[in-house]
N, C-alpha and C positions, 0 to 999 in steps of 0.2 A: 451427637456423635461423640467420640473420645480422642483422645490425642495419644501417638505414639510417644514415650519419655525414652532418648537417646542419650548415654553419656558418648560425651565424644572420643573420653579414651577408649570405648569397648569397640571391637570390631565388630559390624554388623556380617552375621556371615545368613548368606539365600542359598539355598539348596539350589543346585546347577540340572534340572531337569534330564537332561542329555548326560551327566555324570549318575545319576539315578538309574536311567533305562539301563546302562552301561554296565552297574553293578548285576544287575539281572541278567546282560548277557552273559557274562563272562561266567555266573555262576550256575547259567543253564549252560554251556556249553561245558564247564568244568565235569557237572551233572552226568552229561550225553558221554563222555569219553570217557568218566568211571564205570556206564553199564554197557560200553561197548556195542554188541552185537544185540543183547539181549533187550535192549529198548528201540522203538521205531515211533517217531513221532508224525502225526498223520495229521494235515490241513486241509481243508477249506479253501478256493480260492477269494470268498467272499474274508475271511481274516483279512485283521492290520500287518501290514510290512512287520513288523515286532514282533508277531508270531508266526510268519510266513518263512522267513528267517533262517526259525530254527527248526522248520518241518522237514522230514525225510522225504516225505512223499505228499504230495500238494496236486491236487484236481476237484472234478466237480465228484457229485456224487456218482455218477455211472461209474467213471476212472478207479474211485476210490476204494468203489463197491468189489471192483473187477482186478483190483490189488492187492487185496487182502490174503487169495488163495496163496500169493509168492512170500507172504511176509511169516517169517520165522522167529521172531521174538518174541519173547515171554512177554515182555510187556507191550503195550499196544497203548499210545496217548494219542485220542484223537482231541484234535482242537475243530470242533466244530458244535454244532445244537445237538438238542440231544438223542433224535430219532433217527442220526447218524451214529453217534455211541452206541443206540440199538442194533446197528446192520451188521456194524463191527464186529462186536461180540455173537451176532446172529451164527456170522461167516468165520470166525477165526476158529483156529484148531485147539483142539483139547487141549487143555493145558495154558493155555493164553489167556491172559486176562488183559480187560479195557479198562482204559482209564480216564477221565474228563476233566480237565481243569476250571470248568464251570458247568456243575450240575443241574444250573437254575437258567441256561440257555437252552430255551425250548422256541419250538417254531407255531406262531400263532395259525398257520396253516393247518400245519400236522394235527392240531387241536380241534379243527373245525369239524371234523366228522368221526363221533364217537363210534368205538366198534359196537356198539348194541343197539346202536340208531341205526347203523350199515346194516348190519342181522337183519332187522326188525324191516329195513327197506326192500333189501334183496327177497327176503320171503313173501313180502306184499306185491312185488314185481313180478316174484315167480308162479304167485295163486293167477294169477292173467292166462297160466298156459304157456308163456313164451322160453325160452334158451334166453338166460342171463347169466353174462360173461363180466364180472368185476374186475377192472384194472385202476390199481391206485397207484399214486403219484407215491415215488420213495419218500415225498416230504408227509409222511403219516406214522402212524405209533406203529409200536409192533402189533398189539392187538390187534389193530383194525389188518396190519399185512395178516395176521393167521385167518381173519376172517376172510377177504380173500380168499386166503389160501386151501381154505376149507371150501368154499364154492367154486374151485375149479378158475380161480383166478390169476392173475402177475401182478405184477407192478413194472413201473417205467421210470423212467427217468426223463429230461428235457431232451437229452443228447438224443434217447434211441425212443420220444414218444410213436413217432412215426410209424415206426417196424411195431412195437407194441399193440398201436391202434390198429394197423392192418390186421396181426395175428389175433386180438380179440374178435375184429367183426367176422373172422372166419371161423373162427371158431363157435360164433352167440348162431351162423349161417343167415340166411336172406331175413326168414323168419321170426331170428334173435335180435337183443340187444346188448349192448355194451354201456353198463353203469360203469363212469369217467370219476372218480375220486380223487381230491376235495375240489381241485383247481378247474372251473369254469371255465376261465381263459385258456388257459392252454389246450384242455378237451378240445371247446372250438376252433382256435388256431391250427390246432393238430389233424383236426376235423377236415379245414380246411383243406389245408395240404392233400389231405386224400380225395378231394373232389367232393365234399359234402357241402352240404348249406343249411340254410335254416330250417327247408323243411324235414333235413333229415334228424336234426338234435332238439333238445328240450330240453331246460333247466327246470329241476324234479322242483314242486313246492313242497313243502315240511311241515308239519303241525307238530312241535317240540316232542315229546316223547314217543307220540301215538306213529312214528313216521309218515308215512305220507298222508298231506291232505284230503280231505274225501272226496275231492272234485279229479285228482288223483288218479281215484283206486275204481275210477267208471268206464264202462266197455266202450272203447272208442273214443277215451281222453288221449292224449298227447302222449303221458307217460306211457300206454298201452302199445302206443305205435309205432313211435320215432326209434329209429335203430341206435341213436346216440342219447345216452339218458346222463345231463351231467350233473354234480353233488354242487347244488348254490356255495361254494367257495371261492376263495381267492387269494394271493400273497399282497398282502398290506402292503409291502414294499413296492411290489412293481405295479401292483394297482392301481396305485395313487397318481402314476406319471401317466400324463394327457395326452391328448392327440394335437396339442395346442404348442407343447414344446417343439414337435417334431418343426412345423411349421417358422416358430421364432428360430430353431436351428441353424433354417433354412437360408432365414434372412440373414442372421448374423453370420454364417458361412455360405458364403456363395460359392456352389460346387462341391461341396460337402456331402458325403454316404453316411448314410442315419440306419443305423441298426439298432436292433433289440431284443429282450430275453424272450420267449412267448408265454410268460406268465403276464407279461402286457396285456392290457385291454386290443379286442382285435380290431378295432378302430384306428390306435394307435403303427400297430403293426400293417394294417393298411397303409399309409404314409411311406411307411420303411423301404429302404432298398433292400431287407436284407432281414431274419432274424432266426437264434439259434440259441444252444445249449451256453452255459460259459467256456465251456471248451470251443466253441465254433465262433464264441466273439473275438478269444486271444489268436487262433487260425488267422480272422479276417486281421486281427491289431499289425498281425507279423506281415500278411500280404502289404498293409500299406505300408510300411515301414519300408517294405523296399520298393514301393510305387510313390512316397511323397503324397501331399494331399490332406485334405481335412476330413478325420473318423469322428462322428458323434454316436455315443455308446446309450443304449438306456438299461442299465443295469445299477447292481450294490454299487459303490461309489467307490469303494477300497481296490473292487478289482479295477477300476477305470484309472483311478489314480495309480495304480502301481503298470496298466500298459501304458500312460503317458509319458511318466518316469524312463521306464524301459525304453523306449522308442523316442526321446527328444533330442530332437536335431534333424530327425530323419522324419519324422509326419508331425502330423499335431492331431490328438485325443483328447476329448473333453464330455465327460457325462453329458448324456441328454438334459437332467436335472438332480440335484441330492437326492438321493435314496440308498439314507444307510439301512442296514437291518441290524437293530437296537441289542436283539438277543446272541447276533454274531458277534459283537463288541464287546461281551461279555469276557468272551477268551483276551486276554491280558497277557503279556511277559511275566506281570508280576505273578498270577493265579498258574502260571504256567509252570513258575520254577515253582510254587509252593507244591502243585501235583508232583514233580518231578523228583522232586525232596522225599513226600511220600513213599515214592517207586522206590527211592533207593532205599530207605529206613522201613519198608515193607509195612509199611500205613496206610497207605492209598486205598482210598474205598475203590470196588469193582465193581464194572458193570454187572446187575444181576437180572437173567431175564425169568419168566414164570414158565414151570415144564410144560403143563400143556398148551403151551401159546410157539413152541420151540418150531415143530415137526411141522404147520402147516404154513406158518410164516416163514420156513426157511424155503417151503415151497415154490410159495408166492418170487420170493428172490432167484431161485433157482430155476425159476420157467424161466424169468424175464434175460437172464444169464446166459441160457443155450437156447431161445431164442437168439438171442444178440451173435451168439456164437455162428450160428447157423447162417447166417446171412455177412458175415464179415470173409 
């Protein structure tokens, strides 16, 4: 090892953490109130309190998605991953530009199902003869939304999978199916919800490029049948949390209501009193709040901590178990003001999307939108 060498006359000075975040408020706030109207900073609820902060406008992705039409500024800083910065710019008006303060936050979800693996599936599903109706999860690239979008597809979100999954199996009819993109768990979950079961869903097997397996692509395989055809995916994050937690919950809170995201394993969700959108967990955070009582949450850990925060004195809130999302952590105060710095010195890289990828993936957004409409 080595030894620190101190003279005693020199003052030792330590950087004061909480004086540091400090500097970055004040100099993101000084930021926001030089571009006035013309900047709207847009979060995440899965962000840290530090960048939650300074956001104008803060929800899940449904909320966020369905926000966009009202927002009138030039600039547009979303803090979130990156196939959010996609939707943004998908949906903003002429003239508007996006902006990200961490380029390199991407969602290993969104990743799992390549648009020309989707192509290559959809085509191989549709030589069967059948009506195939693709609905992906907003957590997916743009690409993959245009290819949807191109086969007569949506996308959904947690909040409104339900209304979604209805609207697709009416649409694929008795005799169609509905290819569920990337997320497994939630298909089935969602599945649930509408009265289905095992026999009516299938998780597609894959043989890397070639898309489906050949055991697959046979008359009277599983994929050929089942009305719910779902893409082998899943979120790391919420994956990972057991059906085991629910249980020690249980014990360690006696009397305690156990919710969770439904990108949960539905094993998991089985256990639960209770599970929904991020928007439907802060709902339930606020019911208890004024009923007292112990909430255990299975979700990001940031939004868990910032309802227990919120609400102490008045219930008690406590993650089911850790689960950060690594690539959400990305967005920083620090990376924030450095975007924001940017915006103002008119440096800031934009979001740029590819033209012919524009028209069918704004599709895809725009069913799932008046759909949603339609039913509220």
């Amino acid at each position: 090892g080595c030894r620190l060498q101190h003279d005693p006359g020199q003052r030792l000075i330590i950087p004061n953490p909480k004086e540091t975040m400090s500097r970055f408020s004040d100099a993101i706030t000084a930021i926001k109130q030089g571009l006035g109207d013309r900047l709207c900073i847009m979060g995440h609820h899965y962000q840290h309190d530090d960048v939650v902060r300074h956001c104008d406008v803060t929800g899940d992705s449904l909320e966020l998605a369905r926000r966009i039409e009202g927002i009138d500024a030039e600039h547009i800083v979303f803090c979130g991953v990156y196939f959010m910065g996609e939707s943004a710019a998908l949906l903003a008006k002429p003239g508007q530009s996006v902006h990200m303060p961490a380029w390199d936050a991407n969602c290993m979800m969104s990743l799992m199902t390549p648009a020309g693996l989707a192509r290559t599936v959809l085509l191989q599903l549709q030589a069967t003869g059948r009506k195939i109706v693709p609905l992906a999860y907003v957590n997916t690239t743009l690409a993959l939304k245009a290819v949807v979008g191109e086969f007569g597809g949506a996308v959904c979100t947690s909040a409104n999978a339900r209304t979604m999954l209805a609207w697709a199996l009416e649409e694929a009819g008795p005799d169609g199916a509905v290819l569920f993109m990337p997320d497994k768990h939630l298909g089935r979950n969602t599945g649930l919800q509408l009265g289905l079961g095992p026999d009516d869903w299938h998780v597609l097997r894959l043989s890397g490029k070639n898309g489906l397996a050949e055991s697959e692509r046979r008359p009277g395989s599983a994929a050929a049948c089942r009305r719910l055809l779902l893409w082998p995916g899943c979120c790391a994050i919420h994956g990972h949390l057991r059906p085991e937690s629910v249980q020690a919950a249980r014990a360690a809170y006696p009397g305690c209501r156990v919710l969770a995201h439904p990108e949960c394993r539905p094993e998991l969700i089985g256990l639960c009193d209770g599970s929904g959108s991020t928007s439907y967990l802060i709902k339930e955070a606020e019911k208890a709040a004024g009923e007292g009582g112990t909430l255990i949450i299975g979700t990001e850990t940031n939004l868990v901590h910032r309802l227990r925060d919120r609400f102490a004195g008045r219930c008690r809130i406590e993650p089911l178990a850790p689960a950060i999302c690594p690539d959400m952590a990305k967005v920083t105060e620090e990376n924030l003001l450095a975007c924001l710095q940017g915006v103002a010195a008119g440096t800031a890289p934009i979001m740029t999307l590819q033209d012919e990828q524009l028209a069918p993936a704004r599709a895809s957004l725009t069913r799932m939108l008046q759909v949603c409409a339609a039913q509220r």
